[in-house]
C-alpha positions in Angstrom: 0.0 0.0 0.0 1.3 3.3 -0.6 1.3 6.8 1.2 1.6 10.5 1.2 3.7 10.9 3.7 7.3 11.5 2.1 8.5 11.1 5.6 12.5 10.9 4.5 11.4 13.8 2.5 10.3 16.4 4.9 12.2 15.6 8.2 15.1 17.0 9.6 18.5 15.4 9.1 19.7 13.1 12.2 22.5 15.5 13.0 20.3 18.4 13.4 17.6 16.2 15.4 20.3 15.5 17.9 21.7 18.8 18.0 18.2 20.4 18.8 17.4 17.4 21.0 17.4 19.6 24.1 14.5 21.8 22.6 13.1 18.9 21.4 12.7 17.9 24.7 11.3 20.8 26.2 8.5 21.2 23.7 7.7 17.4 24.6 7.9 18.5 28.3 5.2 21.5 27.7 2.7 19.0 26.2 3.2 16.6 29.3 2.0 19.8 31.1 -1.0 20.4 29.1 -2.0 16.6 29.3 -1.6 16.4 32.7 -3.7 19.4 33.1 -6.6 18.1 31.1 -6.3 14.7 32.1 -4.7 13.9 35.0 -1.2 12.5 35.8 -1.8 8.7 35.2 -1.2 7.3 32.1 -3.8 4.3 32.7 -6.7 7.1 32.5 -5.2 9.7 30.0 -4.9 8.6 26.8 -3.6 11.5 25.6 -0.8 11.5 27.9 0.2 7.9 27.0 0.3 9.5 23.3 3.0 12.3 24.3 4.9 10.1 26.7 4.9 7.2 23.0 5.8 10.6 21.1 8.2 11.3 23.9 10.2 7.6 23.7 10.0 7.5 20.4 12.5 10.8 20.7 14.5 9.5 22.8 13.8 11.5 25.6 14.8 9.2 28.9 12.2 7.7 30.7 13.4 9.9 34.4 12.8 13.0 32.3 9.3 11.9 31.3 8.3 10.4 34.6 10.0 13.9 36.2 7.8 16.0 33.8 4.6 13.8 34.8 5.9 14.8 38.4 6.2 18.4 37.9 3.3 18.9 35.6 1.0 17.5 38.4 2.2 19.9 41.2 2.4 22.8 39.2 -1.0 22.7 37.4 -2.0 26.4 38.3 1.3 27.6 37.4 1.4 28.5 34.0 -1.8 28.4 31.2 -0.5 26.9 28.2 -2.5 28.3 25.4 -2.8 25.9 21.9 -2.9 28.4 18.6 -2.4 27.3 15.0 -1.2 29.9 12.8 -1.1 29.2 8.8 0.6 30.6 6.0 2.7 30.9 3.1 6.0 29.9 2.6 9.0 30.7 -0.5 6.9 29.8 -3.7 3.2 29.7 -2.4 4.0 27.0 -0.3 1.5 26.0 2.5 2.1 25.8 6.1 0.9 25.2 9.2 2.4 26.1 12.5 0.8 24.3 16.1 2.5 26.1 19.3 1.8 26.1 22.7 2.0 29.5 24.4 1.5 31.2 27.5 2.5 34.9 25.3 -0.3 35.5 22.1 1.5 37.9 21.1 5.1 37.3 21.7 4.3 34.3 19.7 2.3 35.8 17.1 4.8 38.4 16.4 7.5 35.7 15.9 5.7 33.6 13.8 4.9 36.5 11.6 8.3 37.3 11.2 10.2 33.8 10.2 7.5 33.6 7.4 8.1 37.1 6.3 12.0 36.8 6.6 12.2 34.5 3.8 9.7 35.4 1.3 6.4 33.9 2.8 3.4 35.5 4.7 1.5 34.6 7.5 -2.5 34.0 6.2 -5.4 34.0 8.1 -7.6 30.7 9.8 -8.3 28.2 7.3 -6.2 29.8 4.5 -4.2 26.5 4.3 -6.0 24.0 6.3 -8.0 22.5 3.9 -5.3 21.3 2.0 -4.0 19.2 4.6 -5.8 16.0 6.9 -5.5 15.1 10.7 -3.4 11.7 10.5 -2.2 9.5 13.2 1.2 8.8 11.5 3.9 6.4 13.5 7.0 5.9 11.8 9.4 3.1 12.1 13.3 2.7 10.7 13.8 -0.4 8.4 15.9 -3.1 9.5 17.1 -6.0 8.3 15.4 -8.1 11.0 11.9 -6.3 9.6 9.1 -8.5 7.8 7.8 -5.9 6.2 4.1 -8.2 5.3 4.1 -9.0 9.0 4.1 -5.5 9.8 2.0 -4.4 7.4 -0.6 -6.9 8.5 -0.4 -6.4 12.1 -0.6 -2.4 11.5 -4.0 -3.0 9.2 -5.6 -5.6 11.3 -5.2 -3.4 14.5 -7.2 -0.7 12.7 -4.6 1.7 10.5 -5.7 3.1 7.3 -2.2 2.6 4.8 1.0 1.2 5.8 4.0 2.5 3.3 7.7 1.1 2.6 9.9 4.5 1.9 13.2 4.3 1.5 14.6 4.0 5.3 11.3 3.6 6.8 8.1 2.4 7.6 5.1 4.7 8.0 1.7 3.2 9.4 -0.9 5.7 8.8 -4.5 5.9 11.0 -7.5 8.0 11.5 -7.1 10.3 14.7 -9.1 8.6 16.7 -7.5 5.1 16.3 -4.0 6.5 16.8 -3.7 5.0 20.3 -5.3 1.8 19.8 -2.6 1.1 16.8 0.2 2.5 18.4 -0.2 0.5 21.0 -0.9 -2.9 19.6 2.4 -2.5 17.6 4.2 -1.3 20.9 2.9 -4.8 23.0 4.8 -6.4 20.0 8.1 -5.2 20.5 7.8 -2.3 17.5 10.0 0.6 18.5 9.2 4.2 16.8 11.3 6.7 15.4 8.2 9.0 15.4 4.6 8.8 16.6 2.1 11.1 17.0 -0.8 12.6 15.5 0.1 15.4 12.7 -1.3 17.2 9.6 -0.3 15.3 6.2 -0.8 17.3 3.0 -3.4 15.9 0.3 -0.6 17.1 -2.7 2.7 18.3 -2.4 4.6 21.1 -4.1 8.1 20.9 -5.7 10.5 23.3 -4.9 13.9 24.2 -6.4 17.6 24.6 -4.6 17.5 28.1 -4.4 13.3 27.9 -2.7 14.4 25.1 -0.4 17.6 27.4 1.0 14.7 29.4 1.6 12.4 27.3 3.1 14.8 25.8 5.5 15.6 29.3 6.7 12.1 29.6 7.7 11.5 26.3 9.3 14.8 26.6 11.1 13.7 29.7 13.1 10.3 28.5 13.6 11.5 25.1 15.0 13.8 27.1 17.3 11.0 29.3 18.8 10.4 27.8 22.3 6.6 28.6 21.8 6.2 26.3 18.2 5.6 22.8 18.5 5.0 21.5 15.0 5.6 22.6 11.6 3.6 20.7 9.0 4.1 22.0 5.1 3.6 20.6 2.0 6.8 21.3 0.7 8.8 18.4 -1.8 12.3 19.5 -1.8 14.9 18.3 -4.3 16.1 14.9 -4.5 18.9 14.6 -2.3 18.6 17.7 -1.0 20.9 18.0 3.0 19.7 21.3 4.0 
């Protein structure tokens, strides 16, 4: 079965993942917060906690920091009010994107987003302006091996409920509707699957090609948006060239 998801396509490189792993974690550690808030600190009633602390493992983040967040997050509950906005907009070239944060600062964050699109060429939009072009997906990524049967995998991810299962080029993707996220991810979990990504996102209906000079561009943008403290995910619909290292 095939996929949209480009996944090798539109992620960063392993070197800058593990250079930016620190903020990585500390985005991860402000969603803990919001889904202890909602939903308490126990992972056997809050599914959307288990979700964050999968998301969490899958990036590595050690299980003491997760289990310390879980701690902190339930004694500090009145602390700070993590407000979830979605901006959307332009990038280089018309290209579309969407950008989740987590902010406790509208307009600090507002005013930064603004400006990383605008820096390079793109403009921030208004509600809606890009959505539509783009689905909620459960989307759980796992690296190929040699040890991998890929038809057991694929039969095990569709019997427990996903939509598509894909074979790219290093990976797996395993593809669900947002509500059966959890139930998929864990089934494959209980059978010894490890992730290198899971979590639910926004995956573009159609992607658009950009050139060298664009995707210099492009990664300008996403560069200072994934460093903003207040932006969680950046979803686009960007295809940048073959081979392309950023």
């Amino acid at each position: 079965m095939s996929g949209h998801s480009k996944w090798h396509n539109i992620q960063a490189k392993k070197g800058k993942v593990d250079a930016k792993r620190g903020k990585i974690f500390t985005k991860i550690g402000k969603e803990i917060v919001v889904a202890v808030k909602n939903g308490g600190p126990s992972e056997d009633t809050n599914a959307k906690l288990r979700d964050v602390v999968a998301k969490a493992k899958a990036a590595n983040m050690p299980n003491d920091n997760i289990q310390r967040a879980i701690k902190k997050a339930a004694g500090e509950l009145n602390s700070v009010n993590y407000e979830t906005i979605v901006y959307e907009g332009y990038g280089p070239e018309g290209t579309a994107v969407i950008v989740e944060c987590l902010t406790d600062n509208k307009n600090r964050t507002a005013g930064n987003v603004r400006y990383a699109f605008s820096k390079q060429g793109g403009n921030m939009g208004s509600t809606g302006c890009v959505g539509f072009m783009f689905q909620s997906k459960g989307e759980i990524v796992i690296e190929k091996t040699d040890s991998t049967d890929e038809d057991e995998l694929m039969m095990l991810a569709l019997d427990t409920g996903a939509e598509d299962f894909a074979a790219e080029e290093e990976v797996f993707v395993v593809t669900t509707a947002p509500e059966d996220f959890g139930k998929v991810r864990e089934a494959l979990s209980e059978s010894g699957i490890e992730f290198l990504e899971a979590g639910v996102k926004m995956i573009p209906d159609t992607y658009t090609e950009i050139d060298e000079e664009t995707a210099v561009k492009f990664q300008k943008m996403l560069d200072v948006l994934e460093d903003d403290e207040d932006v969680q995910e950046v979803y686009h619909n960007a295809e940048f060239p073959e081979g392309w290292e950023g």
